[in-house]
C-alpha positions as CSV (number, residue, x, y, z in Angstrom):
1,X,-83.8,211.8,-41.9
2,X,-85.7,214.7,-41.0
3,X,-83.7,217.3,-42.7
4,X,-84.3,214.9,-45.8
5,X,-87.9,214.2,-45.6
6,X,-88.2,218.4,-45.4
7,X,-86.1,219.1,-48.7
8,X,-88.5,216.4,-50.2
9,X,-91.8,218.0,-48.8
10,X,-90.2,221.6,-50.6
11,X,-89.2,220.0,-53.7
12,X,-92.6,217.9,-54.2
13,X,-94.7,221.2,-53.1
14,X,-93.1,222.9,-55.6
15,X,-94.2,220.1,-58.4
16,X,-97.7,220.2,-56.9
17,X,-98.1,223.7,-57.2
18,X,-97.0,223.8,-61.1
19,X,-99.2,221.1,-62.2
20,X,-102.1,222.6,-60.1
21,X,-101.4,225.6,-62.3
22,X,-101.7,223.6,-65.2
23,X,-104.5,222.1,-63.9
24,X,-106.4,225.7,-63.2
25,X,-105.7,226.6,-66.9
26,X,-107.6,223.5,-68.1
27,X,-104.2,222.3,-69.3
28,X,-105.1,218.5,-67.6
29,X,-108.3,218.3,-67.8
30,X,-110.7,217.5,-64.8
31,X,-107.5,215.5,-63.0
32,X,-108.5,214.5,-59.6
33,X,-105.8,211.8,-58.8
34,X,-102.6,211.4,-59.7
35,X,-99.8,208.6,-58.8
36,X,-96.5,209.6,-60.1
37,X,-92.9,208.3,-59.5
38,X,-90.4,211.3,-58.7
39,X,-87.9,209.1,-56.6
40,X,-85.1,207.5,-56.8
41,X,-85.8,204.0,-55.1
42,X,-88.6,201.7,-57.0
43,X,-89.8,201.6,-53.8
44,X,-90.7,204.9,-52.9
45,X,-94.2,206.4,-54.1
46,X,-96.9,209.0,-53.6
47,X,-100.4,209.5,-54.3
48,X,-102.6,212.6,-54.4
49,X,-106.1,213.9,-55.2
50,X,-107.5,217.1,-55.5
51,X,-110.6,218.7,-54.8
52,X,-112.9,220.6,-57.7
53,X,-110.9,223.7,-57.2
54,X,-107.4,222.2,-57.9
55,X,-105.9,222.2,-54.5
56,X,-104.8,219.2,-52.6
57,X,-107.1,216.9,-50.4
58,X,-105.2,213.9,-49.8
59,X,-101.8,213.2,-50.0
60,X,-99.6,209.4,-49.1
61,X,-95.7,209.4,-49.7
62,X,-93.9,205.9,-49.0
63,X,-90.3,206.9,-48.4
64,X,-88.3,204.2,-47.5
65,X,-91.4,201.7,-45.9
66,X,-92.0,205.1,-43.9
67,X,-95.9,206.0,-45.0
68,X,-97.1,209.6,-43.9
69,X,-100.5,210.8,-45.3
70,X,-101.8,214.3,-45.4
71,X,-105.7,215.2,-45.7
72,X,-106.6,219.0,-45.7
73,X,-110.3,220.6,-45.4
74,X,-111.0,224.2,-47.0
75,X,-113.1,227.4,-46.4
76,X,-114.0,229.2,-49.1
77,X,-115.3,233.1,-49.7
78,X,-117.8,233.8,-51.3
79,X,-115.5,234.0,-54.9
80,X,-114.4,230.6,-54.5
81,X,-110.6,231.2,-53.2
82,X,-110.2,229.0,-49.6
83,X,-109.7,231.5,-46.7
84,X,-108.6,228.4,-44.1
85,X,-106.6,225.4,-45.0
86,X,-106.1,222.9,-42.2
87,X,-103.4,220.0,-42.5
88,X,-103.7,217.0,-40.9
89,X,-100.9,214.5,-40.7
90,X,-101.8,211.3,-40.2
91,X,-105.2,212.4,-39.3
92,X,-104.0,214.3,-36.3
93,X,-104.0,218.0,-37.2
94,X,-100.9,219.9,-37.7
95,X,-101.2,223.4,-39.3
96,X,-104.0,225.8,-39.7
97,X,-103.7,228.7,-42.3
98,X,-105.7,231.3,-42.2
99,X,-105.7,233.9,-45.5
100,X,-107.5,237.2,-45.7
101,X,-108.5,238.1,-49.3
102,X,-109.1,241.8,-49.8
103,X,-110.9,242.5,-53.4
104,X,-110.7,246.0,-54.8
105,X,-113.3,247.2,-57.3
C-alpha cells in the first residue's frame, strides 16, 4: 500500500506541477481550487488550492476511505520566489525545504 500510495504522490506531483505552469502563464486564469477525478475508483478524490503565487496550500486525497491532507506555509525573497516550504501531513509537520536563490545581474 505504501509503495502504491508513493507512485501516486509522483504521478499526481507531476500533474500539479504542469497545470501550475499553466497556471503561471495566465493560461487558467486566477484558479485557486481545483477538484479533479484522476482515479480509477468513483470513490477516490482529491482537492487542492493554491496560493496567489501558484503553488500548493492545501491538499486532501481519499484513496480507498484512507483521507491524508497536506497544508504547506512559504517564505518568500524579496522577488517573490519561496525560499522555505514546510509540509505538513495531517497537520503534523513532515518536510522542511530550504532553497537558496542566487540572482546574477
Amino acid at each position: 500500500m505504501k509503495l502504491r500510495f508513493l507512485i501516486f504522490i509522483l504521478v499526481l506531483s507531476l500533474a500539479l506541477f504542469a497545470e501550475t505552469d499553466l497556471e503561471k502563464e495566465n493560461l487558467l486564469g486566477d484558479v485557486k481550487s481545483c477538484n479533479s477525478k484522476i482515479f480509477t475508483s468513483d470513490k477516490d478524490s482529491e482537492d487542492y488550492e493554491y496560493n496567489e503565487h501558484g503553488y500548493d496550500t492545501w491538499m486532501k486525497f481519499d484513496l480507498e476511505g484512507v483521507i491524508t491532507t497536506y497544508n504547506y506555509e512559504y517564505k518568500y525573497d524579496e522577488q517573490g520566489n519561496w525560499t522555505e516550504k514546510i509540509e505538513y501531513e495531517n497537520d503534523e509537520p513532515d518536510i522542511k525545504e530550504i532553497r537558496e536563490i542566487t540572482y546574477h545581474e
